[in-house]
SEFI-293508 format. One record per residue (C-alpha): residue number from 1; residue in one letter; x, y, z. Coordinates in Angstrom, 1 decimal. Layout:
   marfi   guse     east    north       up
     NUM      A        X        Y        Z
...
REM end
This chain:
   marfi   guse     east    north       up
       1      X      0.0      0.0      0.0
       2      X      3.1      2.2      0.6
       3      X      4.0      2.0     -3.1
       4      X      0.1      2.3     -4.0
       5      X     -0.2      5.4     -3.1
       6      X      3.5      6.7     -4.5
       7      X      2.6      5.1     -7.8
       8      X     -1.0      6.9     -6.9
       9      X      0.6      9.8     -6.0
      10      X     -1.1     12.2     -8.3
      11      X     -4.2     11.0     -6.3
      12      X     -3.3     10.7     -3.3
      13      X     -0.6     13.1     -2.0
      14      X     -1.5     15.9     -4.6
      15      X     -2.6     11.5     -2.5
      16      X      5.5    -15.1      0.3
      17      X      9.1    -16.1      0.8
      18      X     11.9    -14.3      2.6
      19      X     14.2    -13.0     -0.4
      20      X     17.3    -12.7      2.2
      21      X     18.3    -13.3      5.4
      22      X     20.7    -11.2      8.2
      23      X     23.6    -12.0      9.0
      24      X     24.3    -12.3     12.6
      25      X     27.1     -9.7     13.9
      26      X     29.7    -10.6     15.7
      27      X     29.6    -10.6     19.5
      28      X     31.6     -7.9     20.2
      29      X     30.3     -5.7     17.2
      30      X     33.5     -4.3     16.1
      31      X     36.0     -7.3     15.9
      32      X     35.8     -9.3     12.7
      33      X     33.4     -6.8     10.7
      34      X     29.9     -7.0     10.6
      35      X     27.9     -8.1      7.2
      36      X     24.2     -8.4      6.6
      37      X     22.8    -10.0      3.1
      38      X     19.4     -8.0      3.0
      39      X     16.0     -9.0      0.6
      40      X     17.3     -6.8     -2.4
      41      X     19.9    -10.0     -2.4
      42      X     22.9     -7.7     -1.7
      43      X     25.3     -8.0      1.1
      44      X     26.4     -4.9      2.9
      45      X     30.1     -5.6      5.0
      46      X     31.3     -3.0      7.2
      47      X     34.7     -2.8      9.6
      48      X     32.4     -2.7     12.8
      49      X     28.7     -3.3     13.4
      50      X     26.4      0.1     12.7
      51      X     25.9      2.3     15.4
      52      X     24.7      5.4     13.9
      53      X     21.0      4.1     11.7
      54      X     19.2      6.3      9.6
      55      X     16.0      4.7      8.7
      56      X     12.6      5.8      6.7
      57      X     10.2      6.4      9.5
      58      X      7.8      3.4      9.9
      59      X     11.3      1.3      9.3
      60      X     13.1      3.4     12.2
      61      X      9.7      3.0     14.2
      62      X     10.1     -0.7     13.7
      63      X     13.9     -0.9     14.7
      64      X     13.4      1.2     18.1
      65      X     11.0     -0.8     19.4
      66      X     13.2     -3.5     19.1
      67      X     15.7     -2.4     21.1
      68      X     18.1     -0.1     18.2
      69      X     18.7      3.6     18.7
      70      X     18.1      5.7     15.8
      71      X     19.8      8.2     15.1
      72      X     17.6     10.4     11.8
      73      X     14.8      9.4     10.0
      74      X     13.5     10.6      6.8
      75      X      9.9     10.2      5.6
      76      X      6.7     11.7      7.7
      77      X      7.6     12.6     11.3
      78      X      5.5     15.5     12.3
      79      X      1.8     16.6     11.8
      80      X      0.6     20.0     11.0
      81      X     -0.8     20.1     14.5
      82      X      2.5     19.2     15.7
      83      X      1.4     15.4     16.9
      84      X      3.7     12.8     15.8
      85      X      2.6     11.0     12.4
      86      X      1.5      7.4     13.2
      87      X      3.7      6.0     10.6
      88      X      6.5      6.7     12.8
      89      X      5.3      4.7     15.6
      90      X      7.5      5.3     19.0
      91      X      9.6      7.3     17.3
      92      X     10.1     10.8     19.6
      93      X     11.0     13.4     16.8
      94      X     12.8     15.2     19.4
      95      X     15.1     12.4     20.0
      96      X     16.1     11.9     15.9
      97      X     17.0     14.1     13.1
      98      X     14.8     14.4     10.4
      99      X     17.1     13.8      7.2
     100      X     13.8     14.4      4.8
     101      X     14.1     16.6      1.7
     102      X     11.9     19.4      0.3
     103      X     10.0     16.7     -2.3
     104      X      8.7     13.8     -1.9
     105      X     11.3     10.7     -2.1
     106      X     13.9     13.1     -1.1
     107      X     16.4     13.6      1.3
     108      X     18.6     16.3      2.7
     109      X     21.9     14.8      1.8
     110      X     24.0     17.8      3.7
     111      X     22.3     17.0      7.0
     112      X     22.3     13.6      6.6
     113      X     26.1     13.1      6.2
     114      X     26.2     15.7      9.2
     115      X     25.1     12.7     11.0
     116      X     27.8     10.5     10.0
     117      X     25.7      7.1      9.8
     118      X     26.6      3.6      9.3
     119      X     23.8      2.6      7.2
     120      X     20.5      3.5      5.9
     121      X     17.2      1.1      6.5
     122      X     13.9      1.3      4.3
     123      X     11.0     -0.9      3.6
     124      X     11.1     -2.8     -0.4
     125      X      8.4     -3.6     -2.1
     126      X      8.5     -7.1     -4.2
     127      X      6.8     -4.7     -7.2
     128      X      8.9     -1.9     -7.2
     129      X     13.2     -1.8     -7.6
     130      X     14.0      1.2     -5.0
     131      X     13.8      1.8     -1.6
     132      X     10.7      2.9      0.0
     133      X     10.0      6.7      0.1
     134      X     13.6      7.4     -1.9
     135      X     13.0      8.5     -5.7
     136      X     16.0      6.9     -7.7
     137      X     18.3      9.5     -8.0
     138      X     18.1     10.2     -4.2
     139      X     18.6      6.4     -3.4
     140      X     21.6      6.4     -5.3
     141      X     23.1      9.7     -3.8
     142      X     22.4      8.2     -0.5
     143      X     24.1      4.6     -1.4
     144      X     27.9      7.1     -2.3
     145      X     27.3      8.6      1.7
     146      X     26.3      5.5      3.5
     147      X     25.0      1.5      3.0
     148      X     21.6      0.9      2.7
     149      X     20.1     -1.9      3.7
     150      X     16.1     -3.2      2.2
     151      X     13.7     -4.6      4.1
     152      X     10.9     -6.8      2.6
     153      X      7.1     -5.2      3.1
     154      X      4.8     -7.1      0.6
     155      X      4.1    -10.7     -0.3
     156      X      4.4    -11.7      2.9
     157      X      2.3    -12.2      5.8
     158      X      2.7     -9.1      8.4
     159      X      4.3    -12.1     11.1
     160      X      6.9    -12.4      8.6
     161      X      7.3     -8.7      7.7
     162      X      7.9     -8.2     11.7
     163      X     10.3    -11.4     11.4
     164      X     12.4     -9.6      9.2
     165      X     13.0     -6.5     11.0
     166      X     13.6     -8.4     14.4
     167      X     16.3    -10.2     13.1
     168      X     17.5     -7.2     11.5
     169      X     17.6     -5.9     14.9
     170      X     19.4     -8.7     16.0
     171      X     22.1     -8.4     13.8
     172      X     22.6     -4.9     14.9
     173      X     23.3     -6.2     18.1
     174      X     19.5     -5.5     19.8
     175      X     18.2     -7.6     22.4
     176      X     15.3     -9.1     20.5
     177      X     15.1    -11.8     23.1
     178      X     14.2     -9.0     26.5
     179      X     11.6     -9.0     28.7
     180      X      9.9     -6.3     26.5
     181      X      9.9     -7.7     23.4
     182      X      8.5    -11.2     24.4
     183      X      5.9     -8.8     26.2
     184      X      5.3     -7.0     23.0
     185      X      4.8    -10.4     21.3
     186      X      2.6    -11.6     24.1
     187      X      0.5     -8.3     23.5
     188      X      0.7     -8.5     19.8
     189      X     -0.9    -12.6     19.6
     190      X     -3.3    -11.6     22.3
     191      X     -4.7     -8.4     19.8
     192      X     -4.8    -11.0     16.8
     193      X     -6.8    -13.1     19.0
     194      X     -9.7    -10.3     19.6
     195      X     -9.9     -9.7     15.9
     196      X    -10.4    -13.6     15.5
     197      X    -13.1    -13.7     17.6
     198      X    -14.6    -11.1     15.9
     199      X    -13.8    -11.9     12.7
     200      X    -15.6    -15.3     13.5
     201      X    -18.4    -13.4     14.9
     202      X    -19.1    -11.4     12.0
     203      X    -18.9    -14.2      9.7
     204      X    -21.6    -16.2     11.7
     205      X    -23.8    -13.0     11.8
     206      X    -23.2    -12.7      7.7
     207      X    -21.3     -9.4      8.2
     208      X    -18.5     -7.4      6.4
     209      X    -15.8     -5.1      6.0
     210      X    -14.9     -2.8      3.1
     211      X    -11.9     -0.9      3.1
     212      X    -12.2      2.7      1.7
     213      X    -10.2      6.2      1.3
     214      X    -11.0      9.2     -1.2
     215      X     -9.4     12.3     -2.4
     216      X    -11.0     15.1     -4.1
     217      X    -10.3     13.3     -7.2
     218      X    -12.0      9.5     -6.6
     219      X    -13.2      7.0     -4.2
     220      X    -10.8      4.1     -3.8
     221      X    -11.4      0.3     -2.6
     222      X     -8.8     -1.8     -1.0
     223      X     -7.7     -4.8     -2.1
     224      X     -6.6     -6.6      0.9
     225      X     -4.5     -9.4     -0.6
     226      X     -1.9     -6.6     -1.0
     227      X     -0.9     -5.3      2.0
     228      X      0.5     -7.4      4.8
     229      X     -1.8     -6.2      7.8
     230      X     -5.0     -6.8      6.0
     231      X     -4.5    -10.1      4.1
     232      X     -2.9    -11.4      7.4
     233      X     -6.1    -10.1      9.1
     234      X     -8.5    -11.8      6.4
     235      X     -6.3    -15.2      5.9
     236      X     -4.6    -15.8      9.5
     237      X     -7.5    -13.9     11.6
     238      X    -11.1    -14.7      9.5
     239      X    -12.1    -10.8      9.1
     240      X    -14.5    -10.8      6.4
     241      X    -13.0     -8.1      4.5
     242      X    -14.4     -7.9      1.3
     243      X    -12.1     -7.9     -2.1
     244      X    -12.9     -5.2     -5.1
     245      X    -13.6     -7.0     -8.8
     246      X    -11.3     -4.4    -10.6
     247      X     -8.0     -3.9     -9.2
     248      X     -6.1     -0.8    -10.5
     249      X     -3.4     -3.0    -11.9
     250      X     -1.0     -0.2    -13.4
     251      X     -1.2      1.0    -10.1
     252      X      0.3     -2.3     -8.3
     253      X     -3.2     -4.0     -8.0
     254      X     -3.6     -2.4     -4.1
     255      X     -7.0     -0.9     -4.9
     256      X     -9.7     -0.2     -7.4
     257      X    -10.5      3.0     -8.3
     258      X    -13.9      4.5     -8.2
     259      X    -15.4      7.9     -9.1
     260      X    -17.3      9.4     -6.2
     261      X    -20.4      8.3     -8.5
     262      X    -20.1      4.8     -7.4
     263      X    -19.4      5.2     -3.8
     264      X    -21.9      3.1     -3.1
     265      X    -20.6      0.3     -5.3
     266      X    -19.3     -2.1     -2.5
     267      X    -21.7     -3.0      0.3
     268      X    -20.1     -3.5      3.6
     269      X    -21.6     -3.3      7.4
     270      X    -18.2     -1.4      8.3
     271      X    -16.0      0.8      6.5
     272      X    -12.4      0.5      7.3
     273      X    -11.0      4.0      6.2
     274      X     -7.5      5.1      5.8
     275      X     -6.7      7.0      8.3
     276      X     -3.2      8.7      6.1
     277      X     -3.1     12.5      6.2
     278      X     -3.7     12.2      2.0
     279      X     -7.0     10.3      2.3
     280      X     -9.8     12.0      3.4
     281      X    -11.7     11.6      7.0
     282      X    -14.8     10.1      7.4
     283      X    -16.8     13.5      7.4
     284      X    -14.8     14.6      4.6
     285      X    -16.0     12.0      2.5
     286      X    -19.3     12.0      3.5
     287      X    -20.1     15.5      1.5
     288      X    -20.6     13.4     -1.3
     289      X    -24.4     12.5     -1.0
     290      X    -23.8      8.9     -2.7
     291      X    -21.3      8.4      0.1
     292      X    -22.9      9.5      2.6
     293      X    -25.9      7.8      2.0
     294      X    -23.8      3.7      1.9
     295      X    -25.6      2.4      5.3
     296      X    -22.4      1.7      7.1
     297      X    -21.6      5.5      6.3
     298      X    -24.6      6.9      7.2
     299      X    -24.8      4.9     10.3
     300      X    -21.0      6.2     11.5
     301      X    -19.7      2.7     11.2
     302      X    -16.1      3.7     11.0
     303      X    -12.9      2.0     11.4
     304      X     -9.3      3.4     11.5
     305      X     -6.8      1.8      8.8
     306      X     -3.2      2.1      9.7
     307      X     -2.1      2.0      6.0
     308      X      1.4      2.5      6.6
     309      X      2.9      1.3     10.3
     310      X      6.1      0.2     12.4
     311      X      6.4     -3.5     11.5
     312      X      6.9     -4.4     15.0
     313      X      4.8     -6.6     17.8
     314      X      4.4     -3.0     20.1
     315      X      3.0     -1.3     17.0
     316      X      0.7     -3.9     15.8
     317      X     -0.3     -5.3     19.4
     318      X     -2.0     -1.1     19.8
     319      X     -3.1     -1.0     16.2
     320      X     -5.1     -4.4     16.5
     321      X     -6.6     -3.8     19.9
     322      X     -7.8      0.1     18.2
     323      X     -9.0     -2.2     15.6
     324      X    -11.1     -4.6     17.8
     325      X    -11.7     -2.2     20.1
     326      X    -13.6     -0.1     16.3
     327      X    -15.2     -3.3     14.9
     328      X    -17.2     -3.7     18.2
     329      X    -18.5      0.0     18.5
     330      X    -19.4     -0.7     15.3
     331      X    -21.4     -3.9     15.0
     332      X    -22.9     -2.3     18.5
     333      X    -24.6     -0.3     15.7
     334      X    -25.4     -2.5     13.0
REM end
């Protein structure tokens, strides 16, 4: 969904195999070098394990809460209302440097080097050769400064895509095995198990999901096979979120697009909306009388979508238990 809405970009911001594996680093970090083979397939060596990470925000968000310090970040960080964007998770902006350029997929390669880092971390998408949220020419200006390292965000289930950046966090010398963690993942299968009750709930009652956004431009539907958190949440978890006929597939295949016209096109007892600054709110969408008049709409059966997140067991454990926590207000209603 990350790279749906770059390659829908003039919509939206104007809108299952492991493909590598970490290297452990050494014990001691610095003695014997420190190499990690990442799921681009290319192996980044170093004299001494990295110390000083720069990562894309939802990747650094990921990466803290497994125990690594993060130096910068690039990507959103900070609302217009000065709250801290969600796709940067734990992340304190006051505690990083924000690296991000003036345009999108940019970066401020003057302040970044300022920061002397040992390596740069972002998300990869199976469909698409760069790194997430760097345009080309800025991911190769950033690869003469520093080593960057891929992490793999689609085709897999979101268990794996959490896998990946925990032993990524191992290999940067993280605890991944603390108290905390095993707490987080405690938290995280205990979440997953609300939403399966519910899903199996709503199944039983004949009840659905339809995942939604808009801009001023068109209505959008979800395709749920496509992003990790929501074909983990249909396949693994039983929520009965329903798939659109037309995928946009120039687009990735993430969603299909709609005019406002045919708002109404997908029924659904509960509209999962995403909840990214580009999409529109609820009420925002809901000036458009076909909108506004879909029954789950007009009853205020809302869900938040976390389109873009921390792939970690802390940010998922939160986001699911929002999630059940939404589903039930809602069918409360239905």
């Amino acid at each position: 969904m990350r790279h749906k809405i770059r390659a829908a970009a003039a919509s939206l911001a104007a809108v299952g195999v492991l493909a590598g594996c970490g290297s452990p680093a050494p014990e001691g970090g610095g003695e014997g070098g420190w190499s990690y083979t990442d799921d681009r397939g290319i192996t980044v060596t170093t004299d001494h394990r990295p110390e000083r990470i720069v990562a894309q925000v939802s990747a650094a968000g990921a990466l803290k809460d497994f125990g690594v310090p993060i130096a910068g970040t690039f990507g959103p960080l900070v609302r217009d209302d000065g709250s801290t964007e969600p796709e940067a998770g734990s992340i304190d902006p006051a505690q990083v440097t924000d690296v991000t350029g003036p345009g999108y997929g940019e970066v401020n390669l003057e302040r970044l080097t300022s920061l002397q880092p040992d390596l740069v971390v972002s998300g990869k998408y199976a469909e698409f050769p760069g790194l997430w949220h760097l345009v080309q020419d800025q991911e190769d200006a950033v690869k003469r400064i520093v080593p960057t390292v891929g992490v793999q965000q689609s085709g897999i289930s979101l268990p794996e895509a959490i896998g990946k950046y925990k032993e990524l966090a191992r290999a940067l010398g993280a605890d991944v095995e603390s108290t905390k963690v095993k707490a987080d993942e405690e938290a995280f299968n205990a979440a997953a198990q609300r939403l399966r009750d519910i899903g199996a709930r709503m199944r039983a009652e004949g009840k659905s999901i339809l995942a939604v956004g808009g801009t001023k431009e068109e209505y959008f539907v979800v395709v749920p096979a496509r992003n990790p958190d929501l074909d983990y949440y249909v396949k693994e978890l039983g929520l009965p979120i329903t798939t659109p006929k037309n995928p946009d597939l120039a687009g990735g295949g993430y969603f299909e697009r709609l005019s406002w016209e045919n708002a109404n096109a997908y029924p659904g007892d509960i509209l999962l909306w995403d909840a990214r600054s580009a999409s529109m709110k609820p009420e925002q969408m809901k000036q458009n009388p076909v909108f506004a008049a879909h029954p789950a709409a007009a009853a205020d059966r809302f869900a938040e979508w976390d389109a873009v997140a921390p792939m970690s067991y802390a940010s998922y454990a939160k986001i699911m238990n929002k999630l059940a926590d939404q589903l039930e207000a809602g069918l409360a209603r239905a």
